[in-house]
Backbone as CSV, one residue per row, in Angstrom:
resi,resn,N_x,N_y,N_z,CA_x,CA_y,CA_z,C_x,C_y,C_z
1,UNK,39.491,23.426,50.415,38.851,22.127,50.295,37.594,22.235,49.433
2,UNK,36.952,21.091,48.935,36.417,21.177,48.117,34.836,20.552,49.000
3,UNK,33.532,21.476,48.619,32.524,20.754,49.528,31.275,21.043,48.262
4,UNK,30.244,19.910,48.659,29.309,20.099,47.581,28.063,20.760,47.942
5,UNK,27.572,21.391,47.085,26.565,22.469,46.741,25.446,21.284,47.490
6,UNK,24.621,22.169,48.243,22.894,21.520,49.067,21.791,22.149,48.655
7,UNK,21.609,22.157,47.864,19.808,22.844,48.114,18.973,21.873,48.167
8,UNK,18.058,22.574,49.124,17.046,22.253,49.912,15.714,22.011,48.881
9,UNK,15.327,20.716,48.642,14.059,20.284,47.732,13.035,20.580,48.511
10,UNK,12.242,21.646,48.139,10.817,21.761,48.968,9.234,21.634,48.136
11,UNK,9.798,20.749,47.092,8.783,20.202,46.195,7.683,19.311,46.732
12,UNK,6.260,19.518,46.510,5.690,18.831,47.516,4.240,18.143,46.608
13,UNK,4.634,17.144,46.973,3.559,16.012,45.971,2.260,15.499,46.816
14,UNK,0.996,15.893,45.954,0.275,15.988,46.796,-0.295,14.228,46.463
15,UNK,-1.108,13.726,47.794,-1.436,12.394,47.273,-3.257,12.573,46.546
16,UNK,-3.006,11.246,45.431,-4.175,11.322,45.091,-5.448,10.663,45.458
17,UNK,-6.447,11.307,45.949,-7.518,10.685,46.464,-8.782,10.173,45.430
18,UNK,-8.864,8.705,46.303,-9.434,8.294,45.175,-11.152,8.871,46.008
19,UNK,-12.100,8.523,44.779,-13.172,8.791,44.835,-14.386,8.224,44.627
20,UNK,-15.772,7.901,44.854,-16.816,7.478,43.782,-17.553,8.101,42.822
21,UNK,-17.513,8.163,41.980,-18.624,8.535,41.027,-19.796,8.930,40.711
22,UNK,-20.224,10.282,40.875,-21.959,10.292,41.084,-22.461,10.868,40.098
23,UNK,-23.315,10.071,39.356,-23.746,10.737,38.102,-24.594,11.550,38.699
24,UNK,-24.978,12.810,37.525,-25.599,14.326,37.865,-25.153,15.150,38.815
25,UNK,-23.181,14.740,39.079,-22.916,15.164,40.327,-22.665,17.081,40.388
26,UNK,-22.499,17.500,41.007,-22.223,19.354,40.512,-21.110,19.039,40.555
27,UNK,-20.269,20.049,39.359,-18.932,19.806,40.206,-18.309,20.616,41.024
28,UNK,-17.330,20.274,42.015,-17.063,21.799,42.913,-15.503,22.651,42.139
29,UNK,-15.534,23.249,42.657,-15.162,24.170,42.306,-13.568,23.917,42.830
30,UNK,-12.434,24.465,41.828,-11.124,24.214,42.220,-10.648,24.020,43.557
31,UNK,-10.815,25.397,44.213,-10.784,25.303,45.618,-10.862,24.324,46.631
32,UNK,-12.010,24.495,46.263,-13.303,23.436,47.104,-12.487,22.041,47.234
33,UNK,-12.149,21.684,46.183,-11.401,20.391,45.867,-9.949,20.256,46.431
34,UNK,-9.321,21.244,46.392,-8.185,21.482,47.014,-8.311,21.464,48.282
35,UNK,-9.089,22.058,48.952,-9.097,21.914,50.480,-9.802,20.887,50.803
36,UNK,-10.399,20.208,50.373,-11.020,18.912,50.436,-9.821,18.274,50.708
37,UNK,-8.824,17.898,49.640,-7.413,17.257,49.879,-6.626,17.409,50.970
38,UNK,-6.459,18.754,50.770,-5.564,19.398,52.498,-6.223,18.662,53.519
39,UNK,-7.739,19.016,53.836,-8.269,18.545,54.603,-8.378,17.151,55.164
40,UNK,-8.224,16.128,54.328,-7.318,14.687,54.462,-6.349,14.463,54.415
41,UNK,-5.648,14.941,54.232,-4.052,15.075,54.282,-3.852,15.155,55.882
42,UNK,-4.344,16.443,56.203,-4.197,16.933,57.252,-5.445,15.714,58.825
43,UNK,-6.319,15.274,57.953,-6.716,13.587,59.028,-5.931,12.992,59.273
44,UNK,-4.965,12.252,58.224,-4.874,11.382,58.600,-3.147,11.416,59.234
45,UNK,-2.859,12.802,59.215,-1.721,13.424,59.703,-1.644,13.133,61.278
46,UNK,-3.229,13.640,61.502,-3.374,13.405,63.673,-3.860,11.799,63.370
47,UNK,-4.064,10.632,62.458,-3.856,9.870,62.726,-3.012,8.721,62.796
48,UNK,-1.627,9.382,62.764,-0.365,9.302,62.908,-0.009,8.262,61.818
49,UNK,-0.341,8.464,60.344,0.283,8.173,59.560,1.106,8.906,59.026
50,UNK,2.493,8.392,59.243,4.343,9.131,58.676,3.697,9.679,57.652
51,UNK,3.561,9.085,56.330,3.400,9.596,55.289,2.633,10.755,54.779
52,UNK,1.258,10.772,55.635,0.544,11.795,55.568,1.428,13.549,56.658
53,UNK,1.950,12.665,57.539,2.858,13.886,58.279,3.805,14.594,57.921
54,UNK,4.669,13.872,57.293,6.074,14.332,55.916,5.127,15.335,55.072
55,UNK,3.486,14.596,54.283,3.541,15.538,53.397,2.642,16.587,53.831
56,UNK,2.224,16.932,55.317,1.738,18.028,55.502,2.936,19.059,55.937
57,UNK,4.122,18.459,56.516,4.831,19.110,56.832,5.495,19.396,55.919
58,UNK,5.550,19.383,55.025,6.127,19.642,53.337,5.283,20.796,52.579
59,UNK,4.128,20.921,52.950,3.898,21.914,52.694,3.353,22.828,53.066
60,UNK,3.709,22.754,54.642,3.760,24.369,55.551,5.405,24.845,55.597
61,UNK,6.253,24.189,54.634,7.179,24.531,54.578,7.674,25.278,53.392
62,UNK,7.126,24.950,52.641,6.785,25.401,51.430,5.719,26.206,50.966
63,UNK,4.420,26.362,51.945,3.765,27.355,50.879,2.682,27.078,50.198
64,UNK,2.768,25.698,50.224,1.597,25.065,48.955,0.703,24.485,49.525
65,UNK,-0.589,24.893,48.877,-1.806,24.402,49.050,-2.294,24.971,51.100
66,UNK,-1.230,25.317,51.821,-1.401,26.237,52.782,-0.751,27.408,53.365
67,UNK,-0.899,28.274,54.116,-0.625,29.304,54.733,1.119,28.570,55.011
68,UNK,2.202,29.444,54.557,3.387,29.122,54.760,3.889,29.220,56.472
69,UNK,4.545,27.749,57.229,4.391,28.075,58.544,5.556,27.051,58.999
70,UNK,6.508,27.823,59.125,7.969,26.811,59.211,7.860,25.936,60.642
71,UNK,7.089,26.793,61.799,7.475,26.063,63.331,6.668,24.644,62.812
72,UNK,5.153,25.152,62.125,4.361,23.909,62.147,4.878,23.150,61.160
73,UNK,5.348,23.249,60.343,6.043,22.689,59.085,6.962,21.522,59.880
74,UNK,8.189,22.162,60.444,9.353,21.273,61.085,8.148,20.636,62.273
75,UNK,7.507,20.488,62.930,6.493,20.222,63.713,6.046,18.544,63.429
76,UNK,5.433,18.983,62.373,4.572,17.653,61.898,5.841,16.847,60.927
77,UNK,6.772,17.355,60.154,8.248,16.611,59.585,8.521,15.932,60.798
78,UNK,8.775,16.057,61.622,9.447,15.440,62.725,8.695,14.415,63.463
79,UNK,7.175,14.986,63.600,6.124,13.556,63.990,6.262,12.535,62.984
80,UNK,6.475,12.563,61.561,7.096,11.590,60.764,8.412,11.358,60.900
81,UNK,9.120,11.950,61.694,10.546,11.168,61.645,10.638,10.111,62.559
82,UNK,9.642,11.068,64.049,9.887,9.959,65.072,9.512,8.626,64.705
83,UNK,9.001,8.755,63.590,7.813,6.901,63.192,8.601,6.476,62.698
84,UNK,10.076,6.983,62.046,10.954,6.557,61.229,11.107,6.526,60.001
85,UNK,10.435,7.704,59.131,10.183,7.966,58.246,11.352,8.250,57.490
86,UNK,12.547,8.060,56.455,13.466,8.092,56.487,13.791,9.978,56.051
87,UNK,12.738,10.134,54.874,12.700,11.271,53.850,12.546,12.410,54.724
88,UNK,11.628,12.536,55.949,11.524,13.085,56.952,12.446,13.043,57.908
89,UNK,13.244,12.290,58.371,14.411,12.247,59.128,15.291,13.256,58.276
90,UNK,15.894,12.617,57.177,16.792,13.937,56.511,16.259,15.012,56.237
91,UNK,15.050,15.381,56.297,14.375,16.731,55.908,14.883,17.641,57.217
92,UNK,14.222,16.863,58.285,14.572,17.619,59.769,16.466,17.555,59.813
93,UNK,16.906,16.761,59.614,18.277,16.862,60.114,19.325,17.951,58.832
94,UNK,18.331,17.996,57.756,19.222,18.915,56.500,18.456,20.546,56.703
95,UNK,17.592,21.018,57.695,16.668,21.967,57.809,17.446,22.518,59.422
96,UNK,18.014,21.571,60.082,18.892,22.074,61.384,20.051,22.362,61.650
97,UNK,20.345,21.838,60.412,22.238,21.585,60.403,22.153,23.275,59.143
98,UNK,21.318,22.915,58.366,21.725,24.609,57.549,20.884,25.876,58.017
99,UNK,20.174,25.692,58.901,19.375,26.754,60.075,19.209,27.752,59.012
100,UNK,18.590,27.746,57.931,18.048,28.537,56.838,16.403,28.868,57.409
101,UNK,15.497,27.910,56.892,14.273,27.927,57.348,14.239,27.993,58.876
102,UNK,14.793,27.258,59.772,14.326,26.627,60.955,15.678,26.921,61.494
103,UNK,15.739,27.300,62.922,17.278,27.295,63.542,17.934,26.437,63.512
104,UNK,19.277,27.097,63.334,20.200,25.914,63.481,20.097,24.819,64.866
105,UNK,20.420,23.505,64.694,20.369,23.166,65.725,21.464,21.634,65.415
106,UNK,22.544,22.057,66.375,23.613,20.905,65.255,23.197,19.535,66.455
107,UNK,22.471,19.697,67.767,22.377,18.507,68.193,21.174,17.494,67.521
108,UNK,19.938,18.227,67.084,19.066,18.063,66.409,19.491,16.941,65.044
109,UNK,20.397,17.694,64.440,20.985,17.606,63.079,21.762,16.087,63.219
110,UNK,22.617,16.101,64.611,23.362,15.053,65.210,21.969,13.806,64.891
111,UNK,21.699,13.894,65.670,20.404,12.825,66.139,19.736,12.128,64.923
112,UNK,19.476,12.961,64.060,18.919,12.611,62.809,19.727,11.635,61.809
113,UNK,20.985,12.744,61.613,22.138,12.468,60.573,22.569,10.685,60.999
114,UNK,22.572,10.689,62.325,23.114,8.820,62.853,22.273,8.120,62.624
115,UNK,21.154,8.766,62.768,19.417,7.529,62.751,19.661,7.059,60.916
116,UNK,20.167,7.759,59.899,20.324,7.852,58.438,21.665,7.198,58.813
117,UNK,22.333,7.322,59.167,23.809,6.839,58.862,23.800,5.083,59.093
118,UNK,23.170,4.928,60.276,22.954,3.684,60.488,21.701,2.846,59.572
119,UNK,21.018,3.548,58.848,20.130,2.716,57.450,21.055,3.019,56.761
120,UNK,22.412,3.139,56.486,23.304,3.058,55.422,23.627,4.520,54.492
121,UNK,23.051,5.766,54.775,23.166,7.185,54.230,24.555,7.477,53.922
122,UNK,24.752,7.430,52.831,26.435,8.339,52.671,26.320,9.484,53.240
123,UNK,24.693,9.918,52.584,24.939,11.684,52.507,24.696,12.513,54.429
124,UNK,24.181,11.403,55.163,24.431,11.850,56.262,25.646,11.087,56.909
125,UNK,26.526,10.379,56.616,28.013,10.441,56.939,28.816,11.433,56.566
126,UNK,28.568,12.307,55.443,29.280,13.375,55.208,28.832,14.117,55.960
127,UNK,27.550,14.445,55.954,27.131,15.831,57.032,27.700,15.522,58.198
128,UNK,27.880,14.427,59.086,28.346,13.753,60.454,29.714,14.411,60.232
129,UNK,30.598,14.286,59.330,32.061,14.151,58.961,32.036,16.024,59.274
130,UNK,31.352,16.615,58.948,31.581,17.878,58.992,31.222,18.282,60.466
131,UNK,30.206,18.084,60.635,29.457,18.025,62.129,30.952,17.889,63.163
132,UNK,31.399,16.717,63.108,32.484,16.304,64.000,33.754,17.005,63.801
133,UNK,34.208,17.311,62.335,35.504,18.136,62.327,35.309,19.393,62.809
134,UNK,34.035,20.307,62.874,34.236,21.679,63.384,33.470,21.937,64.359
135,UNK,32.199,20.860,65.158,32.267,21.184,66.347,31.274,21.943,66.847
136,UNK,31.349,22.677,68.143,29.874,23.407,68.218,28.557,23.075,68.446
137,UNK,28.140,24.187,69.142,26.644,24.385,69.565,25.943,23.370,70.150
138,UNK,26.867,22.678,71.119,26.681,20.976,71.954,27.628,20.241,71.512
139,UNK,28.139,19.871,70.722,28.813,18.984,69.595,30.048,19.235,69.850
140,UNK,30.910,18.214,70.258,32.010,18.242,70.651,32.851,17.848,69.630
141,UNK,33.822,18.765,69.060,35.118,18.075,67.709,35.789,17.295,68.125
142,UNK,35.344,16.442,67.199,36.460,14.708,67.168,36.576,14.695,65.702
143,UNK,37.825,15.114,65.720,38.685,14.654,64.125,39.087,13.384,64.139
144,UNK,38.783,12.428,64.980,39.130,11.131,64.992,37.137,10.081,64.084
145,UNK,36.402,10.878,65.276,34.923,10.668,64.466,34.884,11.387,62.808
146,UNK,35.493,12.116,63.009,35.173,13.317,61.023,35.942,12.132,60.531
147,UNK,36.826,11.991,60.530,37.724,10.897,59.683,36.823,9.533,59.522
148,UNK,36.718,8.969,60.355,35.178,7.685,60.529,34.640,7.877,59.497
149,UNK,33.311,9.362,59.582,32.598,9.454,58.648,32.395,9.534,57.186
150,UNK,33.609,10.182,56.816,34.124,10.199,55.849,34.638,9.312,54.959
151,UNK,35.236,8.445,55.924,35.864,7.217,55.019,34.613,6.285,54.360
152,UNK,33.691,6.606,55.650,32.476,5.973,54.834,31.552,5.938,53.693
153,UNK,32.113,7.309,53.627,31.090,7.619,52.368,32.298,7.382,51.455
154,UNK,33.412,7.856,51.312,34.490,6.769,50.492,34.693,7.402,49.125
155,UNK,33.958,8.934,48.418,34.353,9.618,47.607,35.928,10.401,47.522
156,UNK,35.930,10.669,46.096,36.977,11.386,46.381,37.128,12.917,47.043
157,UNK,36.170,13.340,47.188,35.384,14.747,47.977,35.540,14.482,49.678
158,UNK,35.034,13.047,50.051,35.114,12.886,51.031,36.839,12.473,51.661
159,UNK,37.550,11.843,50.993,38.551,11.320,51.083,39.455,12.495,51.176
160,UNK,39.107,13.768,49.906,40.213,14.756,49.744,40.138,15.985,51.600
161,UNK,38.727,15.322,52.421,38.338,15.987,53.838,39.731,14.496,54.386
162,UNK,39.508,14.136,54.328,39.831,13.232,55.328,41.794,13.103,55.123
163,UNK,42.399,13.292,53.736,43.520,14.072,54.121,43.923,15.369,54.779
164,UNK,43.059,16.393,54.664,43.006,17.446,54.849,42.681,17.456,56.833
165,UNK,42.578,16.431,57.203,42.045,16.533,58.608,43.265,15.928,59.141
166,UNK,43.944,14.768,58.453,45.147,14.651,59.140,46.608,14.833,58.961
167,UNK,46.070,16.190,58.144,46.902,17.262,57.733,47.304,17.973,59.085
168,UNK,45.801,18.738,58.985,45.480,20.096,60.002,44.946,19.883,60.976
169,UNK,44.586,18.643,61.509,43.524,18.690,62.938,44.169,19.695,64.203
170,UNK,44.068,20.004,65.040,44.988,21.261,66.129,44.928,19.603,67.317
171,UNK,44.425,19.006,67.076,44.875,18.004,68.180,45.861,17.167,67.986
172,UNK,46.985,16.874,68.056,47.673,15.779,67.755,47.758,14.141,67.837
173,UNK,47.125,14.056,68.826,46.389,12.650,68.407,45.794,11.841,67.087
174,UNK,45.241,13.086,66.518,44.420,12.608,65.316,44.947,12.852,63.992
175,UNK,46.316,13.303,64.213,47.332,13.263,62.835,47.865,12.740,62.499
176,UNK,48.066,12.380,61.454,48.377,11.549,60.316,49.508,12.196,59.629
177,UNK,50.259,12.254,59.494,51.123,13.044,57.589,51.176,11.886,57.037
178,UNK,51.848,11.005,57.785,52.126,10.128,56.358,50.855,9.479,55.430
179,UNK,49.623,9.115,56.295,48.490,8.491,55.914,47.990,9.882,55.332
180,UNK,48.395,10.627,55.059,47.763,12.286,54.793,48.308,12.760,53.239
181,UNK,49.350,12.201,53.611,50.315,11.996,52.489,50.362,11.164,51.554
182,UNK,50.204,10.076,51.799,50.086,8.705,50.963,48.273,9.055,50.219
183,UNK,47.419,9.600,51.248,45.860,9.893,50.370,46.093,10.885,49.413
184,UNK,46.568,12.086,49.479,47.005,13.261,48.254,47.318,12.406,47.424
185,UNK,48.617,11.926,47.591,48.947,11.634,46.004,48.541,10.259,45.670
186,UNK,47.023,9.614,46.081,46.527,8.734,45.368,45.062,9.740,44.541
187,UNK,44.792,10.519,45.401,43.771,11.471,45.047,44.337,12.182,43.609
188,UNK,45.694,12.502,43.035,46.146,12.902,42.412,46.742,12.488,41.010
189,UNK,46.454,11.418,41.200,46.522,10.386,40.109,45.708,10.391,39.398
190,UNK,44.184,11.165,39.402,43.237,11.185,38.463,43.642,12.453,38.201
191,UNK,44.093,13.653,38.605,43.837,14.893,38.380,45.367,15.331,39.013
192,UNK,46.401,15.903,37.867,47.896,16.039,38.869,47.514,17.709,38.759
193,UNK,46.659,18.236,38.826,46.172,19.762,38.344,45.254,20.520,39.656
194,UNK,44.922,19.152,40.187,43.319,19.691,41.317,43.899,20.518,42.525
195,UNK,43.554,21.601,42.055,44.007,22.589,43.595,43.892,22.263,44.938
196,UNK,42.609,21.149,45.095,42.120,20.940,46.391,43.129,20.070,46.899
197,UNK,43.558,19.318,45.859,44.364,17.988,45.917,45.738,18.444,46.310
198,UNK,46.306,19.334,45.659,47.108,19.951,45.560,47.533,20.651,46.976
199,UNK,46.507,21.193,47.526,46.582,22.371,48.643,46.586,20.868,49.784
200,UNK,46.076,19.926,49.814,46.208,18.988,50.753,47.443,18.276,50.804
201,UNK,47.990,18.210,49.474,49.344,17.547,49.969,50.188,18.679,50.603
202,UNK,50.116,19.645,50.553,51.659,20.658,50.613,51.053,20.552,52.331
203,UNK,49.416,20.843,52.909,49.719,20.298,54.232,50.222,19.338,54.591
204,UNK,49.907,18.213,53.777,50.682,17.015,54.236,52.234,16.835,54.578
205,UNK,53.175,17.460,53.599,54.071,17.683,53.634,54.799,18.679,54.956
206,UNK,54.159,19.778,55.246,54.518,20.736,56.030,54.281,19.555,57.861
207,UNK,52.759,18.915,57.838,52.974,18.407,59.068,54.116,17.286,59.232
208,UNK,55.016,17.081,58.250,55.825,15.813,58.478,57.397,16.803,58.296
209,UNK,57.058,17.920,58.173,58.463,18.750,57.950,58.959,18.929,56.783
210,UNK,58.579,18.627,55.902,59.266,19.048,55.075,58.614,19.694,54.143
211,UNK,59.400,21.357,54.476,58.917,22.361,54.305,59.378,22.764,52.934
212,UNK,60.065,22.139,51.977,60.760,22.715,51.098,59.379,21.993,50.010
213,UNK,58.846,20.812,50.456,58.461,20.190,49.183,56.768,21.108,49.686
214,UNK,56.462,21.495,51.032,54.927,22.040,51.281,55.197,23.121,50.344
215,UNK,56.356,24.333,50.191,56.070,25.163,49.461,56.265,25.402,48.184
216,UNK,56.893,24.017,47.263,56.998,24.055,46.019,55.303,23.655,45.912
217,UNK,54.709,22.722,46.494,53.430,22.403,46.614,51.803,23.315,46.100
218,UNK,52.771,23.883,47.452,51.446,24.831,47.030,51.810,26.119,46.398
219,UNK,52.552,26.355,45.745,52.829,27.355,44.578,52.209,26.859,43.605
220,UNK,52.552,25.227,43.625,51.600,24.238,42.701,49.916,24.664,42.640
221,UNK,49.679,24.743,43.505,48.391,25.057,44.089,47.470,25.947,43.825
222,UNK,49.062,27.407,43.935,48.506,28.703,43.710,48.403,28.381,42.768
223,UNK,48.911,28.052,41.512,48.701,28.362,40.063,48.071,27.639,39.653
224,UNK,47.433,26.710,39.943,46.377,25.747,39.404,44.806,26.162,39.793
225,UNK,44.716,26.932,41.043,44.062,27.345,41.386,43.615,28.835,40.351
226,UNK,44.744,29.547,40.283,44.152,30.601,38.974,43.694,30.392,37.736
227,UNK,43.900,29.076,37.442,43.573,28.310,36.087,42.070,28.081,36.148
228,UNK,41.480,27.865,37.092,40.329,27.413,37.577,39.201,28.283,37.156
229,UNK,37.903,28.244,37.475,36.825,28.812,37.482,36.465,29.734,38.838
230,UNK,36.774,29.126,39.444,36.295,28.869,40.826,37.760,29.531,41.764
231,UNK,38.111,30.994,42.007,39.111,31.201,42.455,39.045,32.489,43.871
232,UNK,37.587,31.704,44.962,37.501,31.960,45.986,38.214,32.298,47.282
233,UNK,39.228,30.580,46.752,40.034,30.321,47.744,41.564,30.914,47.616
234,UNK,41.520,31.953,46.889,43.014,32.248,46.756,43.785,32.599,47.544
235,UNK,42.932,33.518,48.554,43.388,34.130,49.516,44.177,33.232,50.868
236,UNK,43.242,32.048,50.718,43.668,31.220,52.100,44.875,30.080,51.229
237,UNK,44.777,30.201,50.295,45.874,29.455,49.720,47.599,30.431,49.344
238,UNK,46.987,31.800,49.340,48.535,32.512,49.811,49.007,32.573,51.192
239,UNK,47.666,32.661,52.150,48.270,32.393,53.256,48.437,31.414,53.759
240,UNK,48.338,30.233,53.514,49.219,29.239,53.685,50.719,28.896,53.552
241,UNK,50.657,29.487,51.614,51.952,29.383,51.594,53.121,30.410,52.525
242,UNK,52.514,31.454,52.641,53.398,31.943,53.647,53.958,31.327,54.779
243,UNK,52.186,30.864,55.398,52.584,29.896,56.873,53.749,28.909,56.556
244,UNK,53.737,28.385,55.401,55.075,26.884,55.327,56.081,27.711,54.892
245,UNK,56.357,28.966,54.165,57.430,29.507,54.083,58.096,29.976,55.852
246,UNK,57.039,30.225,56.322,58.060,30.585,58.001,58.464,29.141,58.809
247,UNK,57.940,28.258,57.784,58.575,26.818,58.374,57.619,26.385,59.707
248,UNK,56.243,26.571,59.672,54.872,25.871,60.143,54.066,25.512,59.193
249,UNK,53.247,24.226,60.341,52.594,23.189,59.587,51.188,24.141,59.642
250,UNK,50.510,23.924,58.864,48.746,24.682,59.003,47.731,23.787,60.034
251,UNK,47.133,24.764,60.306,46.099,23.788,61.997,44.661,24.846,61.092
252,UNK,43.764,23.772,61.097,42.373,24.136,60.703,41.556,23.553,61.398
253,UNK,40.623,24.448,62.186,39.164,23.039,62.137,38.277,23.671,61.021
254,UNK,37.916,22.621,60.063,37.227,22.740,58.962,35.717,23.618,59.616
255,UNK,35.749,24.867,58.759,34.214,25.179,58.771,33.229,24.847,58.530
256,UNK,32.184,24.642,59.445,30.640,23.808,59.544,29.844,24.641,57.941
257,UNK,30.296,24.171,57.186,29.393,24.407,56.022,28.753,23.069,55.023
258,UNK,27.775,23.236,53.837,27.307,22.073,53.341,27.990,22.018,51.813
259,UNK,27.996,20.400,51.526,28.056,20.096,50.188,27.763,20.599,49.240
């Protein structure tokens, strides 16, 4: 399957303070001036303005302009989320869900990703969509919710998950072939070449039985896939085809990874 690349923006814009004017004034010294800034930044942070909290917590996360300090960093991000800060909501929920800086924490990540989903976020309906297909660490898998999320965001990235789930879900309730089937080969109409596309129909095919067209499929697959740049997935795409050569359908729960 095909998922998109995340890095983490820890660029941090400092605000500008305005000032008065004093003629014959000394001037101070770089520093001096810099922590002058921090030092309001950091006021009006305990006086619970979001904005000032995002950007102190932006840059104990980063490094800049203070002593690098991830607990206090995610700390004060999050006193701006609770205010509803939106930029801060996804900061905390894209900082828990990839437990790089800060532990993972997929209920954390949960909490956030819906508070964004419901102001209208594609990009935390996809994270949700993943969240829900694989599950974990509190988080209970519903390939019936991953499918939801997904449709929402309504790409072809997201769409090519959302055949692929009612391809392979291990629950049967939440399968699809034919609706699994009918999405491949609309997905395929821009691209009759795309491995991802490719590797989703031959599941499609295998969960509805018919095993002859899953493994002309993904031979399709294999070899489009060597054409590629990008030829990671080879391995799980021979063993597939094996799996539909012994005449089984493939069962995945998609791995909790990012875009």
């Amino acid at each position: 399957m095909t998922f998109r690349p995340w890095i983490l923006n820890a660029a941090v814009l400092l605000v500008t303070l305005s000032s008065t004017a004093h003629a014959f004034s000394i001037p101070q010294p770089a520093s001096a001036i810099e922590a002058s800034r921090v030092a309001h930044v950091h006021l009006k942070a305990t006086q619970e303005d979001a904005d000032a909290q995002y950007l102190l917590g932006l840059m104990y996360l980063s490094g800049r302009f203070v002593k690098q300090d991830y607990a206090v960093g995610i700390d004060w991000t999050t006193s701006a989320a609770q205010q509803g800060h939106a930029k801060a909501q996804q900061t905390v929920a894209d900082l828990t869900f990839e437990g790089t800086l800060v532990k993972r924490n997929l209920l954390t990540a949960t909490q956030w990703y819906t508070a964004l989903s419901q102001q209208g976020s594609k990009w935390a309906d996809f994270r949700l969509g993943f969240i829900y297909a694989a599950g974990g660490e509190g988080i209970e898998r519903n390939c019936g919710k991953a499918v939801e999320q997904f449709k929402r965001v309504g790409d072809d990235v997201s769409l090519g998950n959302v055949a692929w789930i009612l391809a392979t879900c291990p629950e049967a309730q939440y399968r699809d072939g034919e609706q699994a089937l009918a999405l491949s080969l609309s997905l395929l109409e821009s691209n009759q070449n795309d491995p991802s596309s490719l590797d989703n129909l031959a599941a499609a095919y295998a969960e509805l039985g018919d095993f002859n067209a899953a493994i002309l499929t993904q031979q399709k697959a294999i070899a489009a896939l060597a054409l590629s740049t990008d030829k990671s997935k080879s391995t799980e795409f021979e063993q597939r085809l094996s799996t539909y050569q012994n005449l089984k359908p493939y069962r995945e729960i998609i791995p909790l990874v990012g875009k």
